[in-house]
C-alpha positions in Angstrom: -67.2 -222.7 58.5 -63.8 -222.5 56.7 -63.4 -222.8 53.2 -60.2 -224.8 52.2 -58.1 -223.1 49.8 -56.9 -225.0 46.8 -53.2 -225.0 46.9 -52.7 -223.4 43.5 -54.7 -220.2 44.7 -52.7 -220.0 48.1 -49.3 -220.4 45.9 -50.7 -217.2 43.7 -51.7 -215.3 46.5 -48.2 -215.9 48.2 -46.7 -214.7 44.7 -48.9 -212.2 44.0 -48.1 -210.5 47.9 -44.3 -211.0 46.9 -44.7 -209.1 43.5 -46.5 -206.6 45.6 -43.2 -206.3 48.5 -41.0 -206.4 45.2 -42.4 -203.6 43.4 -42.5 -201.4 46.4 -38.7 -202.3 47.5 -38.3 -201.8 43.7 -39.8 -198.4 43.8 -38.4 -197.1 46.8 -34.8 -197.8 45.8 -35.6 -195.9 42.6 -36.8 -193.2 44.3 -33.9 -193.1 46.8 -31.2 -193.2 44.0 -33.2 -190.5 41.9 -32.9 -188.1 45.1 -29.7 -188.8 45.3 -28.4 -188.2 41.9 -31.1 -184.7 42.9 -29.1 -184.1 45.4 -25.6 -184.7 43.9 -26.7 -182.1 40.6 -27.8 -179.5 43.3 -24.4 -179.4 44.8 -22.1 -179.6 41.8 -24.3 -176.7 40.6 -24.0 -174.5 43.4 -20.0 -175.7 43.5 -20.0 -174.5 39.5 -21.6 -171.4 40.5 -19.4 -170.5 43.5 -16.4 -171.6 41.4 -17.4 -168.9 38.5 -18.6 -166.1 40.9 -15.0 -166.9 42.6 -13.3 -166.3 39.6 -14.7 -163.2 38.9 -14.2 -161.8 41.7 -10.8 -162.7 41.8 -10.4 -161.5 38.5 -11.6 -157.9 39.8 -9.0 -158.3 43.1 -6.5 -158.6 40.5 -7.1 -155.4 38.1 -8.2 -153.1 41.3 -4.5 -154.4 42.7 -2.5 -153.2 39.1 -4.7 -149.7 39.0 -3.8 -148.9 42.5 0.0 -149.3 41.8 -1.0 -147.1 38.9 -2.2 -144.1 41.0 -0.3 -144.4 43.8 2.4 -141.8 42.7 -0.3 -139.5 41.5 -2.2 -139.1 44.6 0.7 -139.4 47.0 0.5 -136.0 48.2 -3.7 -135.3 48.5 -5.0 -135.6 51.7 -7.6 -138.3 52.2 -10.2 -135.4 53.3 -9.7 -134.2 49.6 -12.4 -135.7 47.1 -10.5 -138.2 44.5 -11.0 -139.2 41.0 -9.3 -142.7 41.5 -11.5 -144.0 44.7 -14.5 -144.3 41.9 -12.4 -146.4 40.1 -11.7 -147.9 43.5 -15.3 -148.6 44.8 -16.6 -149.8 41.3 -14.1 -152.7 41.8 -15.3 -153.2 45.1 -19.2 -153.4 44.2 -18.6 -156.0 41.7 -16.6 -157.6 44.0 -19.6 -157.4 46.3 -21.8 -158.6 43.8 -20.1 -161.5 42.4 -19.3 -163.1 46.5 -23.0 -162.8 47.2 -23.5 -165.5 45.0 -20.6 -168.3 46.5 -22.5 -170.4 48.5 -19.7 -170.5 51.1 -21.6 -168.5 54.2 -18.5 -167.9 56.1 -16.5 -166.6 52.7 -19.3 -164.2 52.0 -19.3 -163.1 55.7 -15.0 -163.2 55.5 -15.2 -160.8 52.1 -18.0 -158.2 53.5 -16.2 -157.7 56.7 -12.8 -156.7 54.6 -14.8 -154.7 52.2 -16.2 -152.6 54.8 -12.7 -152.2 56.1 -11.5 -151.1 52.9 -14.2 -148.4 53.0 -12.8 -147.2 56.1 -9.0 -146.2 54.4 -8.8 -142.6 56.2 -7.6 -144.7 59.0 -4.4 -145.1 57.0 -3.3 -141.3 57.6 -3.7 -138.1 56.3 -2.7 -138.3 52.8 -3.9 -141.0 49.5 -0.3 -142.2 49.6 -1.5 -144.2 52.8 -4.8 -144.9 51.2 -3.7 -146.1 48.4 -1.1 -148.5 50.2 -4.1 -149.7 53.1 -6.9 -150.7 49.7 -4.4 -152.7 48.1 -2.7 -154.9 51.2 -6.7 -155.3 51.7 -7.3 -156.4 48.3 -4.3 -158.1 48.6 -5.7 -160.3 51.2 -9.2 -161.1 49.6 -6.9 -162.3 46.7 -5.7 -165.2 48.9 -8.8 -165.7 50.3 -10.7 -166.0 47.2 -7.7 -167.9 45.9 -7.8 -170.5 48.8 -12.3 -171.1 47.6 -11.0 -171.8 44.2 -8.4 -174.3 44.8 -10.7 -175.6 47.7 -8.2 -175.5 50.2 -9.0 -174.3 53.9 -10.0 -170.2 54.2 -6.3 -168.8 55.4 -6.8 -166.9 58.8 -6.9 -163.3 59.3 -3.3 -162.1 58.8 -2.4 -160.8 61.5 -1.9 -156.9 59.4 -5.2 -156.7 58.6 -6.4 -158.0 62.1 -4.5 -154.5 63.1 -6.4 -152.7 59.8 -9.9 -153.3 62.0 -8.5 -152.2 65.2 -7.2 -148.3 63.5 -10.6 -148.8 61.9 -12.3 -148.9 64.9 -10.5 -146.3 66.9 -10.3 -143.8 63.1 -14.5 -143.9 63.5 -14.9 -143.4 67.5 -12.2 -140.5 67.7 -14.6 -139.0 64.5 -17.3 -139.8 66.2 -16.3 -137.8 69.5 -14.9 -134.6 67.4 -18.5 -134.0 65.6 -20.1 -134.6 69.4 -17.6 -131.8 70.1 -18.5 -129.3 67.1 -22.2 -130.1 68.2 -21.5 -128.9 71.8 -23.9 -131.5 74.1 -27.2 -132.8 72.9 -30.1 -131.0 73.9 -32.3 -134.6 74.8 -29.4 -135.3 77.1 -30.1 -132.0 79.3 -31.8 -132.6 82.1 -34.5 -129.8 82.5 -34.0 -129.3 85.7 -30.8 -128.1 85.2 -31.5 -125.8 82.6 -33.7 -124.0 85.6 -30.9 -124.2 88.2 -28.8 -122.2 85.9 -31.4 -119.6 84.6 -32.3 -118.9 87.6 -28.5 -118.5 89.4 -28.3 -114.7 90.4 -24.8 -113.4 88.2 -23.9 -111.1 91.0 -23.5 -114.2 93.3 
């Protein structure tokens, strides 16, 4: 048997299930707007930290630029096989350097700045003497400057210039020709003999 409903009770019911829809719209556009602004205060943060590692980094681009000009007369005539003072000065730039990127947020800057640093590390490609060294280090750190310059203004990363592009190639070709001379002083690897011929040639007769 139904029970009729007095119309006052079926009007609160109907408010009561609005207030209900209300609060919930309510609360879910609260909630959306509070992940938002989350969201929003993540990425200015990150940008603020990027922007301040950045400029640190740049910062030691710049000084590791003026010491090299300092040296570069001094050390003109070593040859890059001889220990030198100034390449401590040199990789101590280069750490911090290091350090400072890893925090940028960017993926493909941090990737961009490691690859030249380990090109950097590889100045004996430049030639026999510092004077070449010295010359290769700073056209390198020359060329993180614009790079890190370009994060900072928050233009596009510049492409690889086109003189460091050639930089990797001598580095390349520097480490595989050092690489075959030390296989040479070694003479061959003894776990590349094949046994068998070790017996072939013990057991030649020298008169033959």
């Amino acid at each position: 048997m139904m029970i009729a409903m007095q119309p006052e009770v079926l009007s609160g019911l109907i408010g009561f299930g609005g207030a209900l829809v209300g609060g919930a719209a309510s609360f879910g556009g609260v909630w959306l707007t509070l992940s938002h602004q989350r969201k929003l205060a993540r990425e200015a943060r990150l940008a603020e930290i990027g922007q301040e590692a950045a400029d640190k980094a740049l910062n030691e681009l710049i000084t590791l630029g003026e010491f090299l000009e300092s040296v570069k007369g001094q050390v003109a005539a070593m040859h890059t096989d001889e220990s030198a003072e100034y390449l401590d000065t040199v990789f101590g730039h280069m750490e911090r350097v290091q350090r400072a990127v890893a925090r940028i947020p960017d993926r493909e800057l941090r990737t961009r700045v490691r690859d030249l640093l380990t090109v950097m590390r590889k100045f004996r490609a430049a030639g026999v003497r510092h004077f070449f060294a010295v010359s290769w280090l700073a056209e390198l750190a020359e060329e993180l400057t614009e790079l890190l310059s370009a994060y900072i203004r928050t233009d596009p990363l510049p492409p690889l210039s086109e003189r460091t592009g050639s930089k990797q190639q001598r580095a390349i070709q520097h480490e595989l020709a050092q690489r075959r001379r030390f296989e040479l002083l070694q003479g061959p690897d003894p776990a590349n003999v094949d046994p068998r011929e070790e017996d072939a040639t013990d057991s030649e007769d020298p008169a033959s």
